[in-house]
LUMMAR-710081 format. One record per residue (C-alpha): y negated, x, z; residue in one letter. Coordinates in steps of 0.2 Angstrom, whole numbers, plus 2048, in hexadecimal, padded with zeros to 3 digits. Example, Ala and Ser with C-alpha at 12.3 -4.5 7.8 and 13.67 -1.06 7.14 Angstrom:
// residues 2
81683E827A805844824S
// end
This chain:
// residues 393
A73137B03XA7A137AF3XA7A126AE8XA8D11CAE8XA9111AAD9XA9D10DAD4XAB1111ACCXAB810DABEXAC3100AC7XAB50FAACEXAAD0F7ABDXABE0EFAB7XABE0E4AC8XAAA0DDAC4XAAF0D8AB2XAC00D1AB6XAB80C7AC1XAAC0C4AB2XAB90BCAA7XAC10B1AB3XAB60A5AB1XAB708FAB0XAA9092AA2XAB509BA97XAC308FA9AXABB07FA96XAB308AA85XAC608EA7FXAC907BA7FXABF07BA70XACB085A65XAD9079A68XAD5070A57XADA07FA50XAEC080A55XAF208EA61XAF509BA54XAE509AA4BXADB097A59XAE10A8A61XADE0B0A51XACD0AAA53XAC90AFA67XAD10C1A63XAC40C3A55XAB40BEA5EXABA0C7A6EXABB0D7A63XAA90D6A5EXAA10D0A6CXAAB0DDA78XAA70ECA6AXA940E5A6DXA950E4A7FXA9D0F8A7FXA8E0FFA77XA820F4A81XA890FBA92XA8C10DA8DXA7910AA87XA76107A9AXA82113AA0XA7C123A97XA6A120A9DXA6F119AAEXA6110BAACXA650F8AAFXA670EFA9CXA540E9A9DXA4F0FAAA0XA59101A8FXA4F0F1A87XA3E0F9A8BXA44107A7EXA450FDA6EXA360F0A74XA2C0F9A7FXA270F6A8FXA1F0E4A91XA280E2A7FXA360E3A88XA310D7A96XA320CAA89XA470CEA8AXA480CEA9CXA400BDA9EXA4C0B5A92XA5A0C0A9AXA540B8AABXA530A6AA3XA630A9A9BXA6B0AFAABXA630A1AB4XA6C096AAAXA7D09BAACXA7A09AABEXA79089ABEXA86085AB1XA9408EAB9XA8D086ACAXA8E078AC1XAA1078AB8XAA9081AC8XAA1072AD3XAA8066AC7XABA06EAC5XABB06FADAXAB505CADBXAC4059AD0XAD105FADBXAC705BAEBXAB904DAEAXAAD051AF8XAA0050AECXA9B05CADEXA8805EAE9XA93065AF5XA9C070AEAXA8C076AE2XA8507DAF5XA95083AF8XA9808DAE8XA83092AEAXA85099AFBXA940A4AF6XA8C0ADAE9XA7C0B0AF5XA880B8B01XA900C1AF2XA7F0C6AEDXA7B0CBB00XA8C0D5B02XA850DFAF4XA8E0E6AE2XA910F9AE9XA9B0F1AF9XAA50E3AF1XAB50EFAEEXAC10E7AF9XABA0D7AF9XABC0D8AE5XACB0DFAE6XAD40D1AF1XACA0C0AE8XAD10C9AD7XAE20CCADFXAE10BAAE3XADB0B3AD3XAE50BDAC6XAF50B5AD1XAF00A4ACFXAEB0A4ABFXAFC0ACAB8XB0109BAC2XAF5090AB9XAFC097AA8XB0D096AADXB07083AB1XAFF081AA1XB0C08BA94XB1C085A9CXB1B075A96XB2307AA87XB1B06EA7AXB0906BA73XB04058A79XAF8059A6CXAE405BA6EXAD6052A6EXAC3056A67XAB905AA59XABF066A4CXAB9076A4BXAB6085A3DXABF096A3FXAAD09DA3CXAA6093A4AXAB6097A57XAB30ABA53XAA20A8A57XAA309CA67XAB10ADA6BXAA30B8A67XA950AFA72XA9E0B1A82XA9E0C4A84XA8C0C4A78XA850BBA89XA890CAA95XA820D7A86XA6F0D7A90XA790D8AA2XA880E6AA1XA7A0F5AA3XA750EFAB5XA880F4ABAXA8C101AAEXA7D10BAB5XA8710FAC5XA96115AC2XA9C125AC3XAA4126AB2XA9811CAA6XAA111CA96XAB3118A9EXAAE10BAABXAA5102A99XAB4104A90XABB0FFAA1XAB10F0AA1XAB20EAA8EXAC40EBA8DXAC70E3AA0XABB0D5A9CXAC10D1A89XAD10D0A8DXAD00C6A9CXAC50B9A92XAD20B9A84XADC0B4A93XAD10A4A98XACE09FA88XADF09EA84XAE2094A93XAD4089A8EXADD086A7DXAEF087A84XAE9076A91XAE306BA83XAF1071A76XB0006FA83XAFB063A92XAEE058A85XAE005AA92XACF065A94XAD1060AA6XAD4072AB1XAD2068AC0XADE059ABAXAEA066AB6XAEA072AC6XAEC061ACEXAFD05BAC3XB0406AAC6XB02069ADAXAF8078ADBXAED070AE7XAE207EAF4XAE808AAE7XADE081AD9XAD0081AE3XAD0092AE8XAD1099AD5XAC208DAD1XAB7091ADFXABB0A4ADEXABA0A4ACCXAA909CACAXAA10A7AD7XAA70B9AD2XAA10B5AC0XA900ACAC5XA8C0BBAD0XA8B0C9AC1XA7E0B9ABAXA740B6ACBXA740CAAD0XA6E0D0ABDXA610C1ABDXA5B0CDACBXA5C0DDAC6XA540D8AB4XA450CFAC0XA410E3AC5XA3D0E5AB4XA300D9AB3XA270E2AC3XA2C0EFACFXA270E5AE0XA360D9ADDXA450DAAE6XA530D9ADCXA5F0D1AEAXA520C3AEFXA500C0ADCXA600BEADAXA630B2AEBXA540A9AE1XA5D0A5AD0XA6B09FADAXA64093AE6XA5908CAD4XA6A08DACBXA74084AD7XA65075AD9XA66074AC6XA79072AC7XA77065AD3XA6905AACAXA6C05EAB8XA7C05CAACXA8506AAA3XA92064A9DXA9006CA86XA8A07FA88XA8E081A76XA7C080A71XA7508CA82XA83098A79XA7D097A69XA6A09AA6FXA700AAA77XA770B1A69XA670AEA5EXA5F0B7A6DXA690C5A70XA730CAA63XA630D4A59XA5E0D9A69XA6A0E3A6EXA6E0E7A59XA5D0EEA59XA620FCA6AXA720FFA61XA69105A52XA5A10EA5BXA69119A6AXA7611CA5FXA6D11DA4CXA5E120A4CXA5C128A5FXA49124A63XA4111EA73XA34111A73XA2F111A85XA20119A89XA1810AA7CXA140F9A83XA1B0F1A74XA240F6A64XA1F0EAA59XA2B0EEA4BXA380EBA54XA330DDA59XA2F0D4A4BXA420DBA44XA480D1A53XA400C2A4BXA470C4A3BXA5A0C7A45XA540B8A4FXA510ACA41XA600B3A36XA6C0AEA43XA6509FA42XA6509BA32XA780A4A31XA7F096A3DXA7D08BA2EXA88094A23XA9B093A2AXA9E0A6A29XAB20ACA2DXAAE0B8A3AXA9D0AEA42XA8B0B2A41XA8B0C0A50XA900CEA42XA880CAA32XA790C8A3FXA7A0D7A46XA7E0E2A38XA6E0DAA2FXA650DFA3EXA690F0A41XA670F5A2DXA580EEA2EXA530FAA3DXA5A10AA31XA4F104A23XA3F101A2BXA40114A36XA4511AA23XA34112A1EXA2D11AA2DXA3312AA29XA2F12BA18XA1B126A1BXA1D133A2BXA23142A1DXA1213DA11XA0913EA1CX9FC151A1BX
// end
């Protein structure tokens, strides 16, 4: 039997459903300091290069059909490249429980039965999402997105129509550091976009598909975000789907929202677990980061991610600089070595410049500058390769 492959529109559907997220939301409260104008100015920025990034990750993923921690294993070698999928399993881990953990709050808001409650409920609805499967969510997908791109044109009708800014509250912020918190959200889907571009039909339209789908969308909740502390003068979603009397509707955008993202987290967390050793089941894997996500949810507090954000970055960004410059520069494949050490230790070198970037307020973030260091730094040590290989008698 041949294998299904997945549509564009199915593609588009997964990373709508990507963006619509609480997580988002509550990050585009940060840019109100900035005023409405220049805080857009911002958000478009840092989703252009975190959705340019995310673009040549997938089609990385799509042209080889192997899942993102599989491309990995080309730049870093095969347990080299383990290191990657147990932070990308961490990483995903995390976001499990924070969006278990914001959704749960937000639905608390509107109808207190107990953010506990919410937690389990949230949990058991992305098991089930998990269970039902990524190739057979179509129409499920296709009806929840349905549903949630209605109510959110209502909760921006809510937020925008008010007419005039009430003023916002909360710490000021750099435009350097808005284009990069914009730049960190699609930077944390850069080591998970392969595992769904690897199985569709048309690899380099469904991950345009998917960039474009998912940047704008975000672009969407951030502005939201900002729009509900600029023109209502609270961070409060819940509060405000609450004001506006939108009651069961509220609920549903939270609860749907929160699980259709959280699934591509809890599902990749599988799927990079394969990597780590074949006797895994992804599926079981991924049923385990959400049953540990949503315990964390319930015992631990999540309320400031910017840090969590920040460490991905540092993480990611060279990671996936470094495959950039070996697929489409360089072209060479490092996946029949355990480890490639050169590459690692440039990683480390990306790793601690981004580090050392976020000290220094930069107009366009430390995502670029970090990765463009990276990536000449990968073309000057194969030049150096090359040129001892040529002496060589």
């Amino acid at each position: 039997m041949a294998e299904k492959r997945t549509s564009v529109f199915e593609n588009s559907l997964i990373w709508f459903g990507a963006g619509v997220s609480l997580a988002e939301i509550l990050t585009g409260t940060y840019f109100a300091p900035l005023g409405f104008a220049k805080g857009t100015l911002a958000i478009l920025i840092g989703h252009v290069i975190g959705c340019t990034m995310l673009f040549l990750s997938g089609l990385i993923g799509g042209k080889l059909r192997q899942s993102s921690m599989e491309t990995v294993k080309r730049s870093f070698g095969q347990r080299g490249g383990m290191l990657f999928a147990l932070l990308n399993i961490l990483q995903l881990v995390g976001w499990t429980a924070i969006m278990i953990y914001d959704g749960a709050l937000a639905a608390n808001g509107v109808w207190q039965a107990g953010r506990w409650l919410w937690c389990l409920v949230i949990g058991a609805l992305i098991i089930l999402w998990i269970l039902i499967g990524v190739r057979n969510l179509g129409k499920l997908n296709t009806v929840a997105m349905a549903a949630l791109f209605l109510l959110t044109m209502v909760l921006c009708y809510v937020i925008f129509g008010t007419g005039a800014a009430a003023g916002s509250a909360g710490e000021a912020i750099s435009f350097g550091a808005a284009v990069e918190m914009a730049v960190a959200m699609p930077l944390s889907w850069l080591p998970l976009i392969s595992d769904y571009t690897r199985e569709a039909q048309r690899p380099v339209l469904a991950t345009a598909a998917s960039a474009i789908v998912y940047g704008l969308v975000s672009c969407w909740m951030y502005l939201i975000g900002m729009g509900a502390a600029i023109f209502t003068g609270t961070t409060d979603i819940a509060q405000i789907m609450v004001r506006a009397g939108l009651g069961a509707a509220g609920l549903i955008i939270i609860i749907f929202s929160t699980v259709t993202t959280t699934f591509l987290d809890a599902y990749s967390a599988g799927v990079s677990s394969e990597s780590l050793s074949r006797r895994i089941s992804g599926k079981w894997a991924a049923v385990a980061a959400t049953v540990i996500g949503t315990a964390a949810a319930i015992l631990y507090p999540m309320d400031n991610i910017t840090d969590f954000l920040y460490l991905i970055g540092s993480v990611f960004a060279p990671m996936i600089a470094i495959q950039i410059a070996d697929f489409f520069f360089i072209g060479q494949d490092h996946g029949r070595r355990l480890f490639c050490w050169e590459n690692l230790a440039i990683w480390a070198v990306g790793f601690a410049a981004y580090r050392l970037l976020m000290r220094v307020d930069l107009v366009l973030g430390n995502t670029l500058p970090d990765m463009v260091i990276t990536i000449l730094l990968c073309l000057a040590v194969h030049g150096v390769r090359l040129h001892f290989r040529a002496k060589k008698p």
